[in-house]
N, C-alpha and C positions, 0 to 999 in steps of 0.2 A: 204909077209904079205898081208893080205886082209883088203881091206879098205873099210869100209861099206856109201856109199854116199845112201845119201833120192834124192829125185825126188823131182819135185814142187808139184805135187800133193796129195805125200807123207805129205808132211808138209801141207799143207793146209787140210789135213783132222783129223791131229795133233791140228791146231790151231782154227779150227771152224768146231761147231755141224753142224749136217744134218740139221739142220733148216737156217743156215747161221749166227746164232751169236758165237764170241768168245767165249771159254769155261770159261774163266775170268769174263766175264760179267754177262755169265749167273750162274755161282754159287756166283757171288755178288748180283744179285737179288735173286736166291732161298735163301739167309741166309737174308736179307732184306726180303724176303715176311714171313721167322722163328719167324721172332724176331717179328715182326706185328700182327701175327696168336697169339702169347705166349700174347704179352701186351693186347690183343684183348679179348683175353679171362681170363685174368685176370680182367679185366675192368668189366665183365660181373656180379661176383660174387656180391651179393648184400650185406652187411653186416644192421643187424635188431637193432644193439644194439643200447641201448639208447643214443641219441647224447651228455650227458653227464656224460655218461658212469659209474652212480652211481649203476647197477647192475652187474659190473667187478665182486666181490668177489661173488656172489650169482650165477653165469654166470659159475665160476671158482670151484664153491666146487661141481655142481650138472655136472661135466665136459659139459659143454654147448659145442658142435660144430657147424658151420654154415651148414656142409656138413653132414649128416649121415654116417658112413662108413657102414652099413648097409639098402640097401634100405629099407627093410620090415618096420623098426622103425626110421622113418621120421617125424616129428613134422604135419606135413600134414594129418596123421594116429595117430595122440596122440587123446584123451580124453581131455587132458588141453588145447588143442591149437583150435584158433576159430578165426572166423572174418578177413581171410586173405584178403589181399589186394595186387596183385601184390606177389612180391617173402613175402613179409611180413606179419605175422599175429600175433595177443593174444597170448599169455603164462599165463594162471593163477597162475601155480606157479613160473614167474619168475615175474608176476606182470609186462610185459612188451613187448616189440615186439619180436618175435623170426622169424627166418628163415624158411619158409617150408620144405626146407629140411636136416633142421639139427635137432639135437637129443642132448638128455640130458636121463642123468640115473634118472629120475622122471618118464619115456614115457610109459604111459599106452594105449593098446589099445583099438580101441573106441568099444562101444560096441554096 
């Protein structure tokens, strides 16, 4: 019966990358620096809506999104939208701040 023995140097290229750290360590940092990147960029997203949030239903019926799923029709390229400031500007027909780059089924382009 043949008995398969590792060498030391077998196992030591087993247990540590070519850079010399464990491979333990460093896939607890690559999912540490995942998780960082993910809340990082969540954090980024700017939301316009009014901070008492009395244009929810008006927001909701004209499907109001922060994001476009469409670049072309971006509140940035609306007709209603004006005065931005930072990710934020005017909505005249929401009466309120909107996102630059979100969209609503009102979104005319400018002309």
């Amino acid at each position: 019966m043949f008995t398969a023995t590792r060498n030391r140097s077998d196992r030591s290229l087993n247990d540590v990358t070519a850079i010399g750290i464990p491979r333990r360590q460093l896939l607890q940092g690559a999912v540490a620096m995942l998780v960082a990147l993910s809340t990082m960029s969540r954090a980024k997203q700017v939301s316009c809506a009014s901070p008492d949030g009395s244009d929810a239903s008006l927001r909701a019926s004209l499907h109001y999104v922060e994001s476009s799923p469409n670049p072309a029709q971006r509140c940035s390229g609306c007709s209603f939208f004006s005065d931005p400031k930072g990710d934020c500007g005017s909505c005249t027909i929401l009466g309120a701040p909107a996102n630059m780059n979100g969209h609503c089924d009102s979104w005319s382009a400018r002309s």
